[in-house]
Biotite code that builds the C-alpha atoms (Angstrom):
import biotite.structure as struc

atoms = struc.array([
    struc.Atom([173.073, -127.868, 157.029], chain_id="A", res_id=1, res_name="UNK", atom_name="CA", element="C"),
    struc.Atom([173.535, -124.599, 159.117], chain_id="A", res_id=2, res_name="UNK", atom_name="CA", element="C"),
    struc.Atom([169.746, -124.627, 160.169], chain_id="A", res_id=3, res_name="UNK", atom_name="CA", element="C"),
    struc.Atom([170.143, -128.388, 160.931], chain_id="A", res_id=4, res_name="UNK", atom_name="CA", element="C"),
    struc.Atom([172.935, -127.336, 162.766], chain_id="A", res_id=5, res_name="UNK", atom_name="CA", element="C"),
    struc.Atom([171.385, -124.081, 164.998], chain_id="A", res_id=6, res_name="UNK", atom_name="CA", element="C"),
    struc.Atom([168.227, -126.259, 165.681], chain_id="A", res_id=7, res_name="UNK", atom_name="CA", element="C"),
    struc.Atom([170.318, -128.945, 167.512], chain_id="A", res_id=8, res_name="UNK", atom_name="CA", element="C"),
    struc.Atom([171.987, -125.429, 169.684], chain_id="A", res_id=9, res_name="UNK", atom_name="CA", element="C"),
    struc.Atom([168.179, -125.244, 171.419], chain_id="A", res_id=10, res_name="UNK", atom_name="CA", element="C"),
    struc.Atom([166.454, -128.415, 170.974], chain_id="A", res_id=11, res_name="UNK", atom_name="CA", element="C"),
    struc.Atom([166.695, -131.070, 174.443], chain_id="A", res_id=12, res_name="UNK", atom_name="CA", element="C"),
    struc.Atom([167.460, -134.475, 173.977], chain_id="A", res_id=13, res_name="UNK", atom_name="CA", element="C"),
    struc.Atom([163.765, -134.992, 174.075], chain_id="A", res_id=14, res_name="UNK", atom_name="CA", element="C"),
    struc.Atom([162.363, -132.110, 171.652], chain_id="A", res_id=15, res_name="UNK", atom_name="CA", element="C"),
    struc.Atom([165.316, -133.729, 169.138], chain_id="A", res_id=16, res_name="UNK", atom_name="CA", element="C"),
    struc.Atom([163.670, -137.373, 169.782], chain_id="A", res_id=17, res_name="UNK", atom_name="CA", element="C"),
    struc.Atom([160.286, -136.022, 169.625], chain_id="A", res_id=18, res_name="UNK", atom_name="CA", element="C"),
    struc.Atom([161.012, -134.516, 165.642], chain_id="A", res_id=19, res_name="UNK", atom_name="CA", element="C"),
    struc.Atom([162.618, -137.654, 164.688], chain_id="A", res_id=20, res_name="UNK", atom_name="CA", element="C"),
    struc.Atom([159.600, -140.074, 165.966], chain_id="A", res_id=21, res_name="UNK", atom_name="CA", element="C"),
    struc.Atom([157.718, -137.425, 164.031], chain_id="A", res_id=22, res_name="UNK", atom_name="CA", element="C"),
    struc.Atom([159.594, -137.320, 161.067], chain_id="A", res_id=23, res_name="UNK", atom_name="CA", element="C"),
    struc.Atom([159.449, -141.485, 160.999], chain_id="A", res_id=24, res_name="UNK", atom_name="CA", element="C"),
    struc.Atom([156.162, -141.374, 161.738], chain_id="A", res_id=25, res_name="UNK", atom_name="CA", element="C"),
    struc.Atom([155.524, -139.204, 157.963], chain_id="A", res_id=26, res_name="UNK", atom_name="CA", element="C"),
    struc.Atom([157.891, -141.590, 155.929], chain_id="A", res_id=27, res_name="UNK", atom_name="CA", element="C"),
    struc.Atom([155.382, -144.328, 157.000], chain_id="A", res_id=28, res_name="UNK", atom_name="CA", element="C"),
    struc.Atom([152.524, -142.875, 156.309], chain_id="A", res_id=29, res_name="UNK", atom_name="CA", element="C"),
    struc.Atom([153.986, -142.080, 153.098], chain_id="A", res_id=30, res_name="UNK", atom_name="CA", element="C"),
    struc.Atom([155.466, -145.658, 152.228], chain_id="A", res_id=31, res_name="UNK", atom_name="CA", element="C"),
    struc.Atom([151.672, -147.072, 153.489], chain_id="A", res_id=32, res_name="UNK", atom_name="CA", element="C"),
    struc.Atom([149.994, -144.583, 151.200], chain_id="A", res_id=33, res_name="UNK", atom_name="CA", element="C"),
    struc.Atom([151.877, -145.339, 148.071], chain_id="A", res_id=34, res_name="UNK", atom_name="CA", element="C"),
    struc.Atom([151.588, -149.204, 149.437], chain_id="A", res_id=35, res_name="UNK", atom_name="CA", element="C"),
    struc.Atom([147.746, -148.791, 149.611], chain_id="A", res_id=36, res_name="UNK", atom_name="CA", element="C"),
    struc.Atom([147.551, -146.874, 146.339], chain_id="A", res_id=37, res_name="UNK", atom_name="CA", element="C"),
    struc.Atom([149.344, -149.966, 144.406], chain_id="A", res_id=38, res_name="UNK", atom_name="CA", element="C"),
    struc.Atom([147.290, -152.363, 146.172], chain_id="A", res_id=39, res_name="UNK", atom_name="CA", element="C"),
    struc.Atom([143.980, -150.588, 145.094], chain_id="A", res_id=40, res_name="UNK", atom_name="CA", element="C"),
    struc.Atom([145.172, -150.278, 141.310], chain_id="A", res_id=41, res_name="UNK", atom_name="CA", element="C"),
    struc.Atom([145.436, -154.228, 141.299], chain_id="A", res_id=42, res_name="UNK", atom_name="CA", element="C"),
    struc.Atom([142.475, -154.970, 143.325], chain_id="A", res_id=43, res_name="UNK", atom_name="CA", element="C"),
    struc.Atom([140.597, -152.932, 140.372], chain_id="A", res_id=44, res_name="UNK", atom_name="CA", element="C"),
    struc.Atom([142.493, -154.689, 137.783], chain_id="A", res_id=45, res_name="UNK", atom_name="CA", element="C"),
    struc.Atom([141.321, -157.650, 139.066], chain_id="A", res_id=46, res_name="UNK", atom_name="CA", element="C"),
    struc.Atom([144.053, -158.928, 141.070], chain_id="A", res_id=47, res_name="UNK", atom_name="CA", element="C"),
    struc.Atom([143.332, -161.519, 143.825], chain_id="A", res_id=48, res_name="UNK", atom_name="CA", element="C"),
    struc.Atom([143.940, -161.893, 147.577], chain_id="A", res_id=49, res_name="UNK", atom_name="CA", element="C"),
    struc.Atom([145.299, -158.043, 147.705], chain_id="A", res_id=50, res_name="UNK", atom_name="CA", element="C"),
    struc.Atom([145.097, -157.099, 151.126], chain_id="A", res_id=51, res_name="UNK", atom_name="CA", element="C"),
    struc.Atom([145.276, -152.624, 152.047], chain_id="A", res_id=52, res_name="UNK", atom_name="CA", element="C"),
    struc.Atom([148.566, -152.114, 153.984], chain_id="A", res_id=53, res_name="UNK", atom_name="CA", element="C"),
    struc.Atom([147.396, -150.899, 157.604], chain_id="A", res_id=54, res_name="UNK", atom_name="CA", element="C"),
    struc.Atom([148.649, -147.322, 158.511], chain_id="A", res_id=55, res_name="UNK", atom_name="CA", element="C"),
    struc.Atom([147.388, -147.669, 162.200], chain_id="A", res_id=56, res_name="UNK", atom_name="CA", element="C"),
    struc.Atom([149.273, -151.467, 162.261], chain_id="A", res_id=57, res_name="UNK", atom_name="CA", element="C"),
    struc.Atom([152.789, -149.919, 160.825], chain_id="A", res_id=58, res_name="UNK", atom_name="CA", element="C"),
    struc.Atom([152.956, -147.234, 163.626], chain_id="A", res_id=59, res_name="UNK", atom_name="CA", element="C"),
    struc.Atom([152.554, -150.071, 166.637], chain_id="A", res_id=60, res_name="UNK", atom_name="CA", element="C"),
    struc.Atom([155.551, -152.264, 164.415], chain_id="A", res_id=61, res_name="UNK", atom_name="CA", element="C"),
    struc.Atom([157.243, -148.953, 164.974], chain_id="A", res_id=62, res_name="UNK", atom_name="CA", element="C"),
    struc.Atom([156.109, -148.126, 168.742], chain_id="A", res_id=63, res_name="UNK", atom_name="CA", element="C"),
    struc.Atom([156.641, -151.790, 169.204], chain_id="A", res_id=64, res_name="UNK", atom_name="CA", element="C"),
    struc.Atom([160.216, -151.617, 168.358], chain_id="A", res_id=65, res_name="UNK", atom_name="CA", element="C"),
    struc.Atom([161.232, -148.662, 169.908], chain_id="A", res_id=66, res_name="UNK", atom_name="CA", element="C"),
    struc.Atom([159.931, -149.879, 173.191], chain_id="A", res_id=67, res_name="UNK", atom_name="CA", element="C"),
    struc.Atom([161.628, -153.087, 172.643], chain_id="A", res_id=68, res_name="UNK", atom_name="CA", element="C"),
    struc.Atom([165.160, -154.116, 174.941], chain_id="A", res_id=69, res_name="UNK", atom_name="CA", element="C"),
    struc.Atom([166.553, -155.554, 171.788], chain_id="A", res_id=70, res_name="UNK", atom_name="CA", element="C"),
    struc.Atom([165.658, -153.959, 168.191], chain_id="A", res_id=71, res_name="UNK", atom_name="CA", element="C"),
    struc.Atom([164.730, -156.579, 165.837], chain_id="A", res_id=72, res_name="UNK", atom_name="CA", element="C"),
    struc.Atom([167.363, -157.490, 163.278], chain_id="A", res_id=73, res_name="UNK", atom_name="CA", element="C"),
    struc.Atom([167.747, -155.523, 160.352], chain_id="A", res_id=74, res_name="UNK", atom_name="CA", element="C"),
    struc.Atom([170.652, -156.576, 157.899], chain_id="A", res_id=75, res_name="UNK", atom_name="CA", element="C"),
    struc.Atom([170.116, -152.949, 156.167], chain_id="A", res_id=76, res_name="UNK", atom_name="CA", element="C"),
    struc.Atom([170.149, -151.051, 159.542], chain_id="A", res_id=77, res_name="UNK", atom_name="CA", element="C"),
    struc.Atom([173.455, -153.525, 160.458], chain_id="A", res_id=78, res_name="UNK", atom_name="CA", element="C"),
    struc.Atom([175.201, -152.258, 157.217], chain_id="A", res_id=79, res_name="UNK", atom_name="CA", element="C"),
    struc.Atom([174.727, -149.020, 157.555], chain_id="A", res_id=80, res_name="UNK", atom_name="CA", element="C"),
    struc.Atom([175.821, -149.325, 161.532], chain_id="A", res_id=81, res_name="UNK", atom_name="CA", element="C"),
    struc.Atom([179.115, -150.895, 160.638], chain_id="A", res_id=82, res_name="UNK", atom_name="CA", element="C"),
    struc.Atom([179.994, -148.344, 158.022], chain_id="A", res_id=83, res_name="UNK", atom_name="CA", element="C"),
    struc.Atom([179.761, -145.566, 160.270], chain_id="A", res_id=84, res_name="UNK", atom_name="CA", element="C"),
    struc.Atom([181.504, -147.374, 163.061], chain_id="A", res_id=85, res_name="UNK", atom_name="CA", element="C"),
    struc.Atom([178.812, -147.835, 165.214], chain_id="A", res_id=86, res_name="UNK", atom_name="CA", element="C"),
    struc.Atom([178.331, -151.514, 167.046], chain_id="A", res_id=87, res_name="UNK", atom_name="CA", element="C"),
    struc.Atom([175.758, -153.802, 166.050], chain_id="A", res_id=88, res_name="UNK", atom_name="CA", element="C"),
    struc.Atom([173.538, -155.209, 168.425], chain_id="A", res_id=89, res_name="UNK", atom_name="CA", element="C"),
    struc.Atom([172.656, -158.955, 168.608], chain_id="A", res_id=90, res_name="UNK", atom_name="CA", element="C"),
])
């Protein structure tokens, strides 16, 4: 946690927003490649209206909802909110 913790001494606001957007960015490309792998493994065994998860279409949902005025609700991300004492936003 130390380097976590020296990298916040010289990063902005923005460079620190600009890692995280990054680092979201990789966990859904790597959630839509494991999504597209399973999807391919049942379209070959035969399986039947399987569509390919869209990489492209998962980073607008995410664009889309950091642009947004309200973020969408998200009983997970309202959990985990609450338990750190944060406010939830309706």
């Amino acid at each position: 946690m130390a380097g976590a913790a020296a990298a916040l001494d010289w990063l902005t606001l923005a460079e620190l927003c600009d890692v995280v957007y990054v680092l979201l960015r990789d966990r859904i490309e790597r959630h839509v490649l494991a999504e597209r792998q399973t999807a391919a493994v049942l379209i070959a065994a035969g399986a039947k209206n399987i569509t390919l998860p869209d990489l492209a279409e998962q980073w607008r949902v995410l664009d889309d909802e950091l642009a947004a005025d309200e973020p969408a609700s998200n009983p997970d991300r309202d959990a985990l909110r609450r338990a750190v004492g944060l406010s939830v936003s309706r």
